[in-house]
C-alpha positions in Angstrom: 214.9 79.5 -47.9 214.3 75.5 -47.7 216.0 74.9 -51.0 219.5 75.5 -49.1 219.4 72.9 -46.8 217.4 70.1 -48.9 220.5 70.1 -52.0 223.3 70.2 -48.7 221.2 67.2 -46.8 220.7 65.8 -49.9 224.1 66.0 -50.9 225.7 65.0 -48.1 223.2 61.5 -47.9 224.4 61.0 -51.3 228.1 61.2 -50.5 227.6 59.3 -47.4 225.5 56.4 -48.9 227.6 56.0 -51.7 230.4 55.9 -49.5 229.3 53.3 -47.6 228.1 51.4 -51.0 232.2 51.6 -52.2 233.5 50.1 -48.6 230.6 47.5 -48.9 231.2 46.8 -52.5 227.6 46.3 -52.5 225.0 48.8 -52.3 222.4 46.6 -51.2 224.3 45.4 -48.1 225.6 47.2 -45.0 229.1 47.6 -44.6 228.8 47.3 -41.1 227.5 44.2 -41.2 230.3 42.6 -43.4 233.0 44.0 -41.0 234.2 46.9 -42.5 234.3 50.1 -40.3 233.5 53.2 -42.4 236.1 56.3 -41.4 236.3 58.1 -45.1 234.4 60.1 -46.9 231.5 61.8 -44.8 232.7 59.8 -42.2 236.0 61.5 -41.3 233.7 64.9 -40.5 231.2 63.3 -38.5 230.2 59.8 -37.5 226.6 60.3 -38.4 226.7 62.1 -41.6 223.2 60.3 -42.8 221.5 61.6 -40.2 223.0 64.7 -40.5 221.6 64.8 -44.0 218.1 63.4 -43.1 217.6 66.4 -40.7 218.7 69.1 -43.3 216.7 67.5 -45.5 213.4 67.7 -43.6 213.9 71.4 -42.8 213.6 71.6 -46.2 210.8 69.6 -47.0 209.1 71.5 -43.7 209.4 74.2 -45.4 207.3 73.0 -48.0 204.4 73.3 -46.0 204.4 77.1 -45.4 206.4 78.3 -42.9 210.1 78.0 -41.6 208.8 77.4 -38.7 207.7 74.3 -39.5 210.8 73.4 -41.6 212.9 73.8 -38.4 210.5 71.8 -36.0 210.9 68.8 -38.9 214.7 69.0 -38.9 214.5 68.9 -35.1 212.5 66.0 -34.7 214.4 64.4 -36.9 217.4 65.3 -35.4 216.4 64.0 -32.3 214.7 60.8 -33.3 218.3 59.7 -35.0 220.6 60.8 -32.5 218.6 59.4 -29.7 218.6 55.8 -31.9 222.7 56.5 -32.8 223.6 57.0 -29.0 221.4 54.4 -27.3 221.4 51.4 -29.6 224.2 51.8 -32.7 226.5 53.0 -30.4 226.8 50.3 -28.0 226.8 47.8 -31.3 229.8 49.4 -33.1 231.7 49.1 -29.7 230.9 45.8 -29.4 231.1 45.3 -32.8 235.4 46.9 -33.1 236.1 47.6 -30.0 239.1 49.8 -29.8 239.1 50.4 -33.6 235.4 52.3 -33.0 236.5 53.9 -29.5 239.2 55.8 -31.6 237.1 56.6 -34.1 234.5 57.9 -31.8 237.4 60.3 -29.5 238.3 61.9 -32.5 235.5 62.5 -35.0 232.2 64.5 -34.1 229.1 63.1 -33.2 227.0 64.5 -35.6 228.0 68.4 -37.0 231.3 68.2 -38.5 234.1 70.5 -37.5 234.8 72.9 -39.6 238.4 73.1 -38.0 238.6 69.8 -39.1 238.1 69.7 -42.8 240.1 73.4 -43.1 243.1 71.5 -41.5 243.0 68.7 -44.5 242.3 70.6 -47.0 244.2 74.0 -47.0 
């Protein structure tokens, strides 16, 4: 049952990080950071895919120690620890940080769990 979700959190990390990596050119430096606002990949589905990611992941490695129970409590946690550091302090950066350019961004593209409308729309 916790194998699911660890290979789609861990997927999804991957995609994200080494989407981020391409628009940084770097992989040991954040795009952020260099200027570069990061809307592809991941990014299109959810603003927050690494998180996303982290918090399937640890429902899997919860998992790990006996019960589902314990997998979901993980991912929750998690969940909650991110979002609550996205909202209150990356949040306020990024708009800071591009203005208007974020603001769209953030009106149109989930928080955290990607629309499924969404990615039907640009891909079928």
């Amino acid at each position: 049952v916790g194998t699911i979700p660890g290979i789609l959190g861990r997927a999804w990390r991957c995609w994200a990080a080494w989407t981020r990596s391409r628009v940084a050119r770097d992989a040991t430096t954040d795009a952020p950071a260099r200027g570069r606002l990061i809307m592809g990949g991941p990014y299109r589905y959810a603003r927050n895919p690494i998180a996303l990611g982290a918090s399937l992941y640890s429902v899997s490695f919860g998992t790990l120690f006996g019960s589902l129970g314990a997998g979901l409590f993980a991912g929750l946690v998690t969940l909650a620890l991110l979002a609550a550091y996205h909202r209150l302090l990356e949040e306020r950066w990024l708009v800071a940080r591009f203005g208007n350019s974020y603001c769209r961004y953030r009106d149109r593209t989930p928080f955290l769990i990607p629309s499924l409308m969404r990615f039907i729309d640009r891909h079928l």
